[in-house]
C-alpha positions as a printed NumPy array, in Angstrom:
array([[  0.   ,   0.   ,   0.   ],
       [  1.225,   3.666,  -0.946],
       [  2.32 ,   5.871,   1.688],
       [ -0.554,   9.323,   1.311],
       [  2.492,  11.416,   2.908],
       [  4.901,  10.366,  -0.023],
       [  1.61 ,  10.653,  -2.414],
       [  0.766,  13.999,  -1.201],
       [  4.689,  15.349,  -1.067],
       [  5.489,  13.958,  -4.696],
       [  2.175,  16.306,  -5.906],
       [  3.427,  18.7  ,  -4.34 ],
       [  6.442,  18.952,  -6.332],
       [  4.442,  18.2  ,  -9.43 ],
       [  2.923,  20.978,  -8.872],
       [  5.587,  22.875,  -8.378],
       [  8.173,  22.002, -11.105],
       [  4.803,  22.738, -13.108],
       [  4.403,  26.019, -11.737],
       [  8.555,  27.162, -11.934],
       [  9.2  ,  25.53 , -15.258],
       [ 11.116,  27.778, -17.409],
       [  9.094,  25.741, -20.338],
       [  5.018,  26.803, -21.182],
       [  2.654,  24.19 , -20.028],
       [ -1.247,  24.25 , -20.297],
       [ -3.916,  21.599, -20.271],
       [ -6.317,  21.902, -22.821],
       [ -9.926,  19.89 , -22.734],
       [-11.184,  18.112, -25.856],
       [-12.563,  20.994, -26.883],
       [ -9.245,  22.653, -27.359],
       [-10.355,  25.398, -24.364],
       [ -7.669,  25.913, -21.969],
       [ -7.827,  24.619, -18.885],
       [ -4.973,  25.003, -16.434],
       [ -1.278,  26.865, -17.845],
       [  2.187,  27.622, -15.987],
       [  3.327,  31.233, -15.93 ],
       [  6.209,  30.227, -18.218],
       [  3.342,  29.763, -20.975],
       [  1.639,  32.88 , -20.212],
       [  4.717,  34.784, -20.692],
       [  5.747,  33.148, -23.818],
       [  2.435,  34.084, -25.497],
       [  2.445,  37.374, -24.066],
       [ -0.889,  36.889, -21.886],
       [ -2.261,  36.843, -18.404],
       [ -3.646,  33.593, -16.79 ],
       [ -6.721,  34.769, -16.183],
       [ -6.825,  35.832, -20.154],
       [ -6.759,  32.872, -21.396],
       [ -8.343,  30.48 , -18.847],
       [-11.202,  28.684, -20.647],
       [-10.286,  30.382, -23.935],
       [-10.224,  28.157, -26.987],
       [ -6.126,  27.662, -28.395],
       [ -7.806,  29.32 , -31.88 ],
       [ -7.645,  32.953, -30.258],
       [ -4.016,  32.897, -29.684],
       [ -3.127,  31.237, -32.985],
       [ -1.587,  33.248, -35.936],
       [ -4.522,  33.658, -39.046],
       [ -2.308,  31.87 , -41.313],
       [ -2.06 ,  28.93 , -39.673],
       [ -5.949,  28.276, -39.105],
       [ -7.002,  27.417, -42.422],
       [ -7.157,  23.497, -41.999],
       [ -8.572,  23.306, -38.089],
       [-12.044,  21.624, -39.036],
       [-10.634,  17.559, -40.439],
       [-11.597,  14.56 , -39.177],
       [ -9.577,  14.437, -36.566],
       [ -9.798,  16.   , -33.072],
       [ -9.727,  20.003, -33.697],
       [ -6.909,  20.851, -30.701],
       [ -4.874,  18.247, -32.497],
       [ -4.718,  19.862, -35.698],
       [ -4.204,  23.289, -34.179],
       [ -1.384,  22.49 , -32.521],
       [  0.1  ,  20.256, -34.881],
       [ -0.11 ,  16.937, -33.783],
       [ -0.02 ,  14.39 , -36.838],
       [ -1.688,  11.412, -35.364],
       [ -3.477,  10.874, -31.951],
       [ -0.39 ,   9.038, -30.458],
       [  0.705,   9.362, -26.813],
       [  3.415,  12.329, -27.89 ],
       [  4.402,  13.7  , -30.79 ],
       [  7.775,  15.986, -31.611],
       [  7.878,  19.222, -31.384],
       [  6.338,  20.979, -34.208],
       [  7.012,  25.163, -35.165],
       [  3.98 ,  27.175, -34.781],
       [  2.479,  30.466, -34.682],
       [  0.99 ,  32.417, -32.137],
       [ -0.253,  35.601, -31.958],
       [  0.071,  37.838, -28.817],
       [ -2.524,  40.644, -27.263],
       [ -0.683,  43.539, -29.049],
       [ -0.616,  41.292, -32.092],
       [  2.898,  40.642, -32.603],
       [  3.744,  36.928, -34.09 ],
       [  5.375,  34.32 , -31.489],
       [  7.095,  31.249, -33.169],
       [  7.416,  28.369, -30.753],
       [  7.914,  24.755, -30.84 ],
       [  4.95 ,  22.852, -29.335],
       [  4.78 ,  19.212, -28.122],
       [  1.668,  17.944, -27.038],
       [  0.362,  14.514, -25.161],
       [ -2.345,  13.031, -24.803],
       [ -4.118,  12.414, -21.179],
       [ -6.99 ,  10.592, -20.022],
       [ -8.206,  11.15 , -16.838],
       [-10.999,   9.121, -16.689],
       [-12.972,   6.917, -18.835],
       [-14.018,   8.787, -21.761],
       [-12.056,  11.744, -20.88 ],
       [ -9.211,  13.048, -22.25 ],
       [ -6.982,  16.253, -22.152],
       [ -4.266,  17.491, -24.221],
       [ -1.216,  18.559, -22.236],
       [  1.108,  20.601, -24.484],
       [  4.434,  21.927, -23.996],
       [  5.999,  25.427, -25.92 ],
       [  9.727,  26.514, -26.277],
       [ 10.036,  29.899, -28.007],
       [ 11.982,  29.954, -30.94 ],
       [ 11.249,  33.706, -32.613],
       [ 14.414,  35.09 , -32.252],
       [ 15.751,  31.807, -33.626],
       [ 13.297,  31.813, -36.646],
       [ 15.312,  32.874, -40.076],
       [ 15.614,  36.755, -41.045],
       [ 12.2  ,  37.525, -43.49 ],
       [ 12.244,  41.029, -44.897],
       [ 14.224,  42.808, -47.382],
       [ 16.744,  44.777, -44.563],
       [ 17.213,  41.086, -43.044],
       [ 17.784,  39.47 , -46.277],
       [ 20.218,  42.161, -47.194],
       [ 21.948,  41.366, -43.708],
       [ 21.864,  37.599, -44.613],
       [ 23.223,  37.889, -48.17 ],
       [ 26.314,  40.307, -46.127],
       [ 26.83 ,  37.818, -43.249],
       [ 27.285,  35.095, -46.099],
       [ 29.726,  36.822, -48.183],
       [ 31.982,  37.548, -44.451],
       [ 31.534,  34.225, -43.814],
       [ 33.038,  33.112, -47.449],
       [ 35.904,  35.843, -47.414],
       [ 39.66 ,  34.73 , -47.235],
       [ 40.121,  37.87 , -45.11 ],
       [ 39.503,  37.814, -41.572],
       [ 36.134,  39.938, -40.14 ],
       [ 35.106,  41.092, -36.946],
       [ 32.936,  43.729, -35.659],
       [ 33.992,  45.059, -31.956],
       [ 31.645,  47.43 , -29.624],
       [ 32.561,  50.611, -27.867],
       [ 34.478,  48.739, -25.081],
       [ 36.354,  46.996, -27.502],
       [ 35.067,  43.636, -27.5  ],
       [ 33.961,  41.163, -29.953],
       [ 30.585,  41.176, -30.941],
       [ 30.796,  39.106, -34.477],
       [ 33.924,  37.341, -36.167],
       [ 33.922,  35.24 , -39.302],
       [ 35.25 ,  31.816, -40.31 ],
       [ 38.707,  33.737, -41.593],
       [ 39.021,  35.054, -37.682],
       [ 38.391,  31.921, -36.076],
       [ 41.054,  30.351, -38.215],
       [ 43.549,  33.047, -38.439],
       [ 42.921,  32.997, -34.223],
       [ 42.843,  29.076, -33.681],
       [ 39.78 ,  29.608, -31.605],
       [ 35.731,  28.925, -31.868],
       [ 33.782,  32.328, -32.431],
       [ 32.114,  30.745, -29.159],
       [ 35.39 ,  30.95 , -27.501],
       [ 36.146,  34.79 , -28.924],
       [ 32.929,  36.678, -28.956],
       [ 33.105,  38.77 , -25.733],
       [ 37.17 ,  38.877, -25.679],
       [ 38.686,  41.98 , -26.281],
       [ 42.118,  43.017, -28.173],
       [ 44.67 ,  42.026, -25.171],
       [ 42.88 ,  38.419, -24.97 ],
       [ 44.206,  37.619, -28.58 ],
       [ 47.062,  39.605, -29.334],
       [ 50.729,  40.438, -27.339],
       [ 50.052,  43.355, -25.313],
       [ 52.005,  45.729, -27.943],
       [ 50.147,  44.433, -30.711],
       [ 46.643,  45.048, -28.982],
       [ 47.528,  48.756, -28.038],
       [ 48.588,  49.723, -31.384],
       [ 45.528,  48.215, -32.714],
       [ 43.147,  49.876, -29.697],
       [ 45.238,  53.216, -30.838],
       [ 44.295,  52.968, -34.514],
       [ 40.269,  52.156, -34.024],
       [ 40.008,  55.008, -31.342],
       [ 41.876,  57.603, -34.05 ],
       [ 39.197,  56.084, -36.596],
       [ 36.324,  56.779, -34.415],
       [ 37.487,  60.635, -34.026],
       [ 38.617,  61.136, -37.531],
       [ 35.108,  58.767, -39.048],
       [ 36.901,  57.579, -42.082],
       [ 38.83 ,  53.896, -42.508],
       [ 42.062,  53.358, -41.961],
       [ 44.938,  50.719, -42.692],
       [ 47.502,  49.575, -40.37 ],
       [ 50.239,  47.115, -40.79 ],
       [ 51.82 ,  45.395, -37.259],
       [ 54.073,  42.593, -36.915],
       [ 52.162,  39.332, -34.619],
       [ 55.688,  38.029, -32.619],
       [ 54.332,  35.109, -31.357],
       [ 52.918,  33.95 , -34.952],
       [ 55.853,  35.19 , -36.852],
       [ 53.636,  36.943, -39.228],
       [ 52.59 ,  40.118, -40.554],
       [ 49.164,  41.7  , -40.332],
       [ 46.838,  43.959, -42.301],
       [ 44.156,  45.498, -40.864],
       [ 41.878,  48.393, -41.944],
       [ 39.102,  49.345, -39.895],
       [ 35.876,  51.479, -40.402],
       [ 33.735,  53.28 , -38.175],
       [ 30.576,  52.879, -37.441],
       [ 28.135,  54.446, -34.671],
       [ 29.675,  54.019, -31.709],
       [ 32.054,  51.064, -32.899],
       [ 33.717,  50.008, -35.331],
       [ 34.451,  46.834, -37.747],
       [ 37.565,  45.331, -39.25 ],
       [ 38.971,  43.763, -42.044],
       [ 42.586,  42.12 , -41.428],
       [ 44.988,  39.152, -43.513],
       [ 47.901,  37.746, -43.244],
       [ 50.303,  39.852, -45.568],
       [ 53.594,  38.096, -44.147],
       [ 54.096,  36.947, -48.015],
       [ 53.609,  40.443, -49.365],
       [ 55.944,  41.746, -46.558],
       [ 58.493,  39.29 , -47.344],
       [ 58.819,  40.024, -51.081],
       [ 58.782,  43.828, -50.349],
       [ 61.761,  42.871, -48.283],
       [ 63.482,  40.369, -50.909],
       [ 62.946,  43.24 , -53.413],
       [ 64.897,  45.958, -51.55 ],
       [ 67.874,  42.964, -51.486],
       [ 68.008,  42.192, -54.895],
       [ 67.219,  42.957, -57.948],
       [ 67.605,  39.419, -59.582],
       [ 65.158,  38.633, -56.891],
       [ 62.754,  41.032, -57.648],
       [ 62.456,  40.472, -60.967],
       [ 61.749,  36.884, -60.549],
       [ 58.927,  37.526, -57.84 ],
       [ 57.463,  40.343, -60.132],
       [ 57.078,  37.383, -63.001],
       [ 54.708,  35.546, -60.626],
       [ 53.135,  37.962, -58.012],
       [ 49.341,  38.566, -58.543],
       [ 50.059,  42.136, -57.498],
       [ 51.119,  45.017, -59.572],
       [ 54.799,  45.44 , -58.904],
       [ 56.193,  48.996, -61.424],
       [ 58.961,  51.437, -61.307],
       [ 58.61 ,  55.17 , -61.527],
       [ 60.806,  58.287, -61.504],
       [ 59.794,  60.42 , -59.01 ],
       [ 57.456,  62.411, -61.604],
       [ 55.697,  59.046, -61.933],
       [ 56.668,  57.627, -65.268],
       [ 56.835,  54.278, -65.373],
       [ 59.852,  52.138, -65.997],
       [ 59.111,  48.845, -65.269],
       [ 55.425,  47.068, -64.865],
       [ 54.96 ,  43.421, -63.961],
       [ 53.081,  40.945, -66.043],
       [ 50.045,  40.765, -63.695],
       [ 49.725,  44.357, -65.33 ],
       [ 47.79 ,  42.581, -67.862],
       [ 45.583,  40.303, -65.931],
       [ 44.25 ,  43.   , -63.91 ],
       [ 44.601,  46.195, -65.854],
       [ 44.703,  44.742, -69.48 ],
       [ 47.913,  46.326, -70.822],
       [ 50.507,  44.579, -71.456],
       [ 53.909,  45.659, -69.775],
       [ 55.366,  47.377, -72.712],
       [ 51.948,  49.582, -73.307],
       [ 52.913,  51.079, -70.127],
       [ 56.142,  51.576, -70.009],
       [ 56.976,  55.357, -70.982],
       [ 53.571,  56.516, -70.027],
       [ 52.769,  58.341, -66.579],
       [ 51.161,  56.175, -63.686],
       [ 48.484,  59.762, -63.051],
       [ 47.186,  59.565, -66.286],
       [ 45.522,  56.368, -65.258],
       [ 44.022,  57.429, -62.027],
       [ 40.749,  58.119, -61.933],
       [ 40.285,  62.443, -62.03 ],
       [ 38.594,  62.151, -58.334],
       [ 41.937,  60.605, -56.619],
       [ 44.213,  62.529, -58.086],
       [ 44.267,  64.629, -55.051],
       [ 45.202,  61.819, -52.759],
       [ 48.757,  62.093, -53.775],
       [ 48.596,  65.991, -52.821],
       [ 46.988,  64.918, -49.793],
       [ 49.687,  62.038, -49.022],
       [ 52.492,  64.432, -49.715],
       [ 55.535,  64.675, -51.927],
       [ 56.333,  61.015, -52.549],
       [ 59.404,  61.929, -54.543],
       [ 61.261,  63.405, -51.051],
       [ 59.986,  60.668, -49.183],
       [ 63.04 ,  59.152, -47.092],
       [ 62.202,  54.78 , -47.27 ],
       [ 58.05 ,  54.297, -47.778],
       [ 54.59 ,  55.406, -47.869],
       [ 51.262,  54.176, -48.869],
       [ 48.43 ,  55.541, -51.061],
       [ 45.019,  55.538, -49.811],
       [ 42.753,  53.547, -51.653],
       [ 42.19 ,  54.85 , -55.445],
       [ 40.645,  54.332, -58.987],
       [ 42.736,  52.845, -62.09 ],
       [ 41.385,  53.014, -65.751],
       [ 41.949,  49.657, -67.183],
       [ 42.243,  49.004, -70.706],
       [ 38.65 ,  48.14 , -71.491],
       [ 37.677,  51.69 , -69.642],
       [ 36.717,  50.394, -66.51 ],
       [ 37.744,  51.564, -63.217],
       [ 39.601,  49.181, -60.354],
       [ 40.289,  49.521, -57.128],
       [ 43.806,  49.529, -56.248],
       [ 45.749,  49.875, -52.697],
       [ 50.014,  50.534, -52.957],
       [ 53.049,  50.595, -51.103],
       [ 55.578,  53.094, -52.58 ],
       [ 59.568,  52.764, -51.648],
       [ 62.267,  53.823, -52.711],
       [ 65.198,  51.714, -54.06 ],
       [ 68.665,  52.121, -54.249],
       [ 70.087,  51.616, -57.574],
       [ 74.048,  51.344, -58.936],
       [ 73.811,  54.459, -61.336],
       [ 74.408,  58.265, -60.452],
       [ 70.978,  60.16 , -60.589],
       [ 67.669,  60.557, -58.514],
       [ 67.159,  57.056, -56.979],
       [ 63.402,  55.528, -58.646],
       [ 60.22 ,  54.269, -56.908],
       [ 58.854,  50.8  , -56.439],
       [ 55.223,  50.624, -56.67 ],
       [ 53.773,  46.92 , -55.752],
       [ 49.755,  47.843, -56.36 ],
       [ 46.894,  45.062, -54.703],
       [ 43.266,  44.925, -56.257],
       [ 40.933,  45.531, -53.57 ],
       [ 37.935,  46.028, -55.803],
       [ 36.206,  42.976, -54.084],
       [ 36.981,  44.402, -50.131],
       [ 35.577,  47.463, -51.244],
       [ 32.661,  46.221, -52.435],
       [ 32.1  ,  44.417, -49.194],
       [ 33.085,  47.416, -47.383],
       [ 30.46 ,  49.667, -49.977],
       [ 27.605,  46.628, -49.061],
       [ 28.251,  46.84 , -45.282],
       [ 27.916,  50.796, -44.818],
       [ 24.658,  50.022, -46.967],
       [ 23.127,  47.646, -44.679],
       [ 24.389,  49.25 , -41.3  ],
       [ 22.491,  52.559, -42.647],
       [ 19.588,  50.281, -43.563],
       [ 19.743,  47.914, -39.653],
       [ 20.26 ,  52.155, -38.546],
       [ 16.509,  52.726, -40.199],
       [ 14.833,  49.604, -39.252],
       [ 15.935,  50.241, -35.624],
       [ 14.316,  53.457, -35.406],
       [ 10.966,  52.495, -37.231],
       [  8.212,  50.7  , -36.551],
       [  7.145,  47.789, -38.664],
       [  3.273,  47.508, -38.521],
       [  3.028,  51.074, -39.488],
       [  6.401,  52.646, -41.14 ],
       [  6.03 ,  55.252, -38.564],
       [  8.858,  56.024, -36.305],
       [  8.815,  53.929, -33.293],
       [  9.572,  55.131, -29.242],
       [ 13.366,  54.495, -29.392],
       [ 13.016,  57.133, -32.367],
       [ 10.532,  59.545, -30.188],
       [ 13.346,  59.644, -27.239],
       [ 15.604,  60.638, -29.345],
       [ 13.914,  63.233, -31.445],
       [ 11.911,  64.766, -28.466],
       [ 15.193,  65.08 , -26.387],
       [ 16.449,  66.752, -29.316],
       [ 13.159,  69.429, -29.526],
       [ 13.28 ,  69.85 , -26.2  ],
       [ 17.151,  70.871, -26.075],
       [ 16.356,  73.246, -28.951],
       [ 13.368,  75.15 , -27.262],
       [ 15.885,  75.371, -24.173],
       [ 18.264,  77.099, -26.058],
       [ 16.213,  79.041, -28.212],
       [ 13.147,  79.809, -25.988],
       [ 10.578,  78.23 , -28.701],
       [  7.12 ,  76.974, -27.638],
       [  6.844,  72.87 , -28.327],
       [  3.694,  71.108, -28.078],
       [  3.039,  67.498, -28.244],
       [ -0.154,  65.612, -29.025],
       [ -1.209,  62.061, -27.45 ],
       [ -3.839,  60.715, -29.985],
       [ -5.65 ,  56.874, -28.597],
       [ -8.01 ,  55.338, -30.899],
       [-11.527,  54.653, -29.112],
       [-12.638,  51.528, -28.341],
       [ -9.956,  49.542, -29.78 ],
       [ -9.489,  46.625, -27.896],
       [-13.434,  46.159, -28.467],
       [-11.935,  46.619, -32.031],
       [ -9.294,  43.588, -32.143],
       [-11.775,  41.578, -30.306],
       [-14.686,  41.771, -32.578],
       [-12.823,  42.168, -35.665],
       [ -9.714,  40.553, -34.843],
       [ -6.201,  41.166, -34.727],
       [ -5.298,  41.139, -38.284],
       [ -8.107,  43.624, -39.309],
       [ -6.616,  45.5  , -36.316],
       [ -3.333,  45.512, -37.908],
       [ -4.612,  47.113, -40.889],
       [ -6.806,  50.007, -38.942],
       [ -3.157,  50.923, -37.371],
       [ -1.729,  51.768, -40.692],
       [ -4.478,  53.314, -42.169],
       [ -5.033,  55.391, -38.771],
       [ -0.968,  56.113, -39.372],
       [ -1.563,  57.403, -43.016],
       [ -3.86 ,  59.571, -42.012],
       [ -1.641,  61.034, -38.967],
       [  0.847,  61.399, -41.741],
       [ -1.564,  63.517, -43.744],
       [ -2.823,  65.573, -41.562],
       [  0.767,  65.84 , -39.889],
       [  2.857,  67.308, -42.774],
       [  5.47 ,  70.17 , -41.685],
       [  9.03 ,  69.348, -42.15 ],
       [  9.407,  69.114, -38.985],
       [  6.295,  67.494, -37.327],
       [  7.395,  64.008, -35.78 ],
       [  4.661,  61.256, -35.564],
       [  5.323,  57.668, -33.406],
       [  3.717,  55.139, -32.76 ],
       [  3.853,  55.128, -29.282],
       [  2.75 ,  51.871, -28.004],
       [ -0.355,  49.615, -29.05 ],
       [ -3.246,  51.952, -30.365],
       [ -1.422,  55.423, -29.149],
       [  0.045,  57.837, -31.082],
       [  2.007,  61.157, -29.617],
       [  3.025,  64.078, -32.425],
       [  5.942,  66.702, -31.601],
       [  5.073,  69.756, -33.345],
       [  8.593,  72.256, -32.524],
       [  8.284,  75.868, -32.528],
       [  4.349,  75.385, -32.152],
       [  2.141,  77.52 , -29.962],
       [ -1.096,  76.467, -28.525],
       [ -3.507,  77.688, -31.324],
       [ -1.281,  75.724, -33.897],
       [ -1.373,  72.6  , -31.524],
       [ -5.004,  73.408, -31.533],
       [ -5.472,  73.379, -34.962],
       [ -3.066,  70.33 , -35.908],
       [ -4.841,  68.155, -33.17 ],
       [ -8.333,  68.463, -34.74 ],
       [ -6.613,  67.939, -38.445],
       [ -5.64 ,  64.517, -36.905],
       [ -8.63 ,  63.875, -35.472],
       [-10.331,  64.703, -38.525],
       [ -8.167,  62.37 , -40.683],
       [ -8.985,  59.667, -38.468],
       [-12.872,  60.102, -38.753],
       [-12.896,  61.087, -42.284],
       [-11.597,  57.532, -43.038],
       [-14.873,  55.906, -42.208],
       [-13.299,  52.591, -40.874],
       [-16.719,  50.702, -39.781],
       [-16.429,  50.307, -35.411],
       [-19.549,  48.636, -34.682],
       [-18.63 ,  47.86 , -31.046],
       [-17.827,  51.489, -30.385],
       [-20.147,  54.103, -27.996],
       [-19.059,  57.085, -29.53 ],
       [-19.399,  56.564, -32.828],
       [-20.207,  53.384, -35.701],
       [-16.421,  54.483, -37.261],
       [-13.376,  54.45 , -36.144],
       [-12.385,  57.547, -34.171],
       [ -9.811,  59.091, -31.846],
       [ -9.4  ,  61.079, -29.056],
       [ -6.339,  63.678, -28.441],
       [ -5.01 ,  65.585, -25.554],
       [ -2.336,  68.278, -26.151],
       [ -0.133,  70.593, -23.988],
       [  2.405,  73.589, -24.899],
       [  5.233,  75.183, -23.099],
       [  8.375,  76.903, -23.276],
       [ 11.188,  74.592, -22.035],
       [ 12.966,  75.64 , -19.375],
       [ 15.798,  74.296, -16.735],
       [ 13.326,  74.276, -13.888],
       [ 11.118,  71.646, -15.605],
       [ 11.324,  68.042, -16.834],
       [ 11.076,  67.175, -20.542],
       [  8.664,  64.853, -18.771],
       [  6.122,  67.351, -17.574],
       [  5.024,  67.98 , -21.255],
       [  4.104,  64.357, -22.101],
       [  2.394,  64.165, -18.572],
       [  0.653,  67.148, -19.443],
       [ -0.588,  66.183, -23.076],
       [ -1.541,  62.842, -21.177],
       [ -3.506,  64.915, -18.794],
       [ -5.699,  66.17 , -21.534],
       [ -5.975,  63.246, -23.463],
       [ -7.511,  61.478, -20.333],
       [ -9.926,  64.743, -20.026],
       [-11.052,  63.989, -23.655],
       [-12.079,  60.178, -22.921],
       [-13.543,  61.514, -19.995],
       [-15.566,  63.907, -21.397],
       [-17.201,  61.677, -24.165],
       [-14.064,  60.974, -26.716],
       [-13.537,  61.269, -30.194],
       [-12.496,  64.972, -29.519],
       [ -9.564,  67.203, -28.533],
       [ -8.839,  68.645, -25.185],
       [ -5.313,  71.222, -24.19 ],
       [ -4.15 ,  70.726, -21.02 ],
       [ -4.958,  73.99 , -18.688],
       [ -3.618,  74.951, -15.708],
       [ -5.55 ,  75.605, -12.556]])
């Protein structure tokens, strides 16, 4: 016979592991209604308990996925994903839908329990997987494509934050470092490089940050024996970098100073550009790679002037490098533009030095010239999608409009200009009526499209250069009109709310009105030191409360007493 104490402990912690499990549990009945659920599942679908409790699992599933819920066989089954009617089944992907309407992915397992004779219930189990689920629109595809092509470079990639630490390296890094990305992501410079190494590097990204352009920079790696390119770019408040192994190139740049002989025979096979010059840049010698990559054969060049070839627009980087002719040993050219043969442009990058020769005279110029056309490419198609990831940060995606990180910044901005200028700014909270009643009877994907037409409109009615409209969170909306008294608040306020009516979106579930409507509460001041840039949006949410109060679909100012 079983001991009730043991019985009664081991429910106990039934109940417990079911309550603290980091995994979403619920019970549903045959019905597909649910019947019991941990607070792990109530926070993965974004709910409250009490939300949910006897709801049937179709309310919280995504549209699309609800197409094929009435087959043969038991309706909670096909919901959720379950193939047959066996005892478990694995974890299938599946859409949810959440009460502001966002889209949960998750990976749901469900068994089946009977409790009695005849009675069943469905016991399922979620994980959530949506920031796991692969990138879908354009700016995310764009990021793909460019996190493919790092991961297929020869050259080494990684992008480091403000503190100097790795955020992202490529397959290049991890082999060029003889560690996992697992292993480096969170390391900073002195964790992979000698200590001198690491502060010359750390010294070249902080003089890119000030200056905002790339840079290169060339350092010798003692305990590999090798030497290393990098060239690093700026970004926001970080930066990225480029580097390879350019012990080879170093080596023949060194071979070439000691002979001659030598550097004729590494000029026959080097994939580089390796010329002589005079110092007014005619060219003596060019190596045969000349024609691979430019499409002149040595002998076309020789005689002609290296600056006739570059491309009008970096011509002045050789004013801006300096004299090369008085140079003492080396210097290097910024990146630049070389017409080949076929009239086509090419990236170059080149190390200049000058060589000592046995005859009297001025002593010429090595030039040994790299294509880079492909790294700047890369480099061209990463500025384009950090300015994109810069946009879709700073925007919201149900309605285009700019989202609250965006307000913070903008209003802090306003609000720093009417300090130092002594403008009026006025802000305007806007909350469509009766919009949950909205989502509920029409649902959530009808809601959807009432927020962007409700945004259009705000954007039509809102259209001064420098009138800023948010979304501000679920159905609320808040406008910051700079340099705006209170009659022009006045008068923007009721173009919204106009807008907004004049749409005729059909509310049937609304007591103000059988169309869609808002109501808006606005405030103006002067700022000033002795108030918070918070007292204006309490203000403007002041009024907006007085205008629900007071019947809704209407505009109130905020007054003082």
């Amino acid at each position: 016979m079983s001991d009730p104490g043991v019985e009664s402990q081991e429910q106990h912690l039934n109940t417990l592991a079911f309550q603290r499990s980091l995994t979403g549990m619920a019970f549903l009945s045959a019905e597909g209604t649910f019947v019991s659920l941990n607070p792990a599942f109530c926070s993965i679908m974004g709910y409250e308990r009490e939300q949910l409790l006897g709801k049937h699992v179709d309310s919280i599933r995504h549209p699309a996925d609800i197409e094929s819920l009435y087959e043969a066989k038991p309706k909670v089954l096909d919901a959720i994903g379950l193939e047959t009617s066996a005892p478990s089944a694995d974890p299938k992907e599946r859409r949810f839908v959440d009460r502001n309407g966002n889209t949960i992915w998750a990976n749901v397992a469900v068994s089946v329990l009977r409790t009695s004779p005849g009675r069943q219930l469905y016991f399922i189990q979620v994980q959530a997987i949506t920031e796991h689920k692969p990138l879908q629109t354009g700016a995310e595809r764009s990021l793909a494509q460019m996190i493919d092509m790092l991961e297929h470079s020869t050259d080494g990639f990684f992008a480091v934050d403000s503190q100097s630490r790795f955020t992202y390296v490529n397959r290049s890094a991890e082999m060029f470092f003889g560690r996992s990305r697992a292993h480096l992501i969170g390391l900073s410079f002195t964790d992979v490089f000698p200590e001198a190494a690491a502060q010359a590097i750390a010294e070249h990204c902080s003089r890119i940050l000030t200056d905002h352009r790339p840079n290169l920079l060339e350092l010798y790696d003692e305990p590999g024996n090798r030497w290393i390119e990098i060239n690093a770019s700026p970004l926001a408040d970080s930066f990225s970098v480029l580097f390879r192994d350019v012990t080879d190139r170093r080596q023949a740049e060194a071979a070439l100073r000691e002979s001659e002989e030598l550097h004729r025979i590494l000029t026959e096979h080097c994939s580089d550009i390796i010329s002589k010059h005079t110092g007014e840049g005619d060219i003596l010698y060019a190596s045969p790679s000349s024609k691979t990559l430019l499409g002149y054969e040595a002998e076309e060049l020789i005689g002609t002037n290296i600056f006739d070839y570059f491309h009008p627009e970096d011509l002045r980087l050789i004013q801006d490098a300096g004299d090369y002719s008085i140079m003492a040993t080396e210097m290097s050219l910024p990146p630049y533009r070389m017409r080949t043969k076929q009239g086509e442009y090419l990236w170059l990058e080149t190390n200049i030095r000058r060589v000592s020769t046995p005859e009297p005279g001025s002593k010429p110029f090595v030039w040994v010239s790299r294509d880079i056309s492909a790294r700047k490419k890369n480099e061209q198609q990463l500025l384009k999608t950090n300015e994109l990831l810069q946009k879709i940060s700073s925007i919201d995606a149900l309605t285009g409009l700019a989202n609250r990180r965006s307000f913070d910044e903008n209003y802090a901005r306003e609000w720093r200009h009417g300090l130092r200028f002594a403008t009026p700014l006025s802000v305007i909270l806007l909350d469509i009526d009766y919009f949950k009643r909205y989502n509920d009877n029409y649902g959530h994907h009808e809601g959807d499209l009432c927020l962007q037409q409700v945004a259009e409109a705000l954007l039509r009615a809102a259209k001064r250069p420098g009138d800023f409209i948010a979304r501000f969170g679920g159905e609320e909306f808040i406008i910051v009109l700079p340099m705006t008294d209170e009659s022009g608040a006045a008068f923007v306020a009721e173009q919204l709310r106009y807008e907004i009516e004049r749409l005729g979106i059909p509310h049937t579930c609304s007591d103000v009105s059988t169309i869609v409507t808002a109501s808006l509460g606005f405030a103006t001041l002067v700022p000033s030191r002795e108030l918070s840039p918070q007292e204006l949006l309490i203000r403007a949410d002041r009024a907006l409360y007085q205008a629900k109060q007071e019947g809704r679909n209407q505009v109130k100012e905020f007054l003082t007493a």
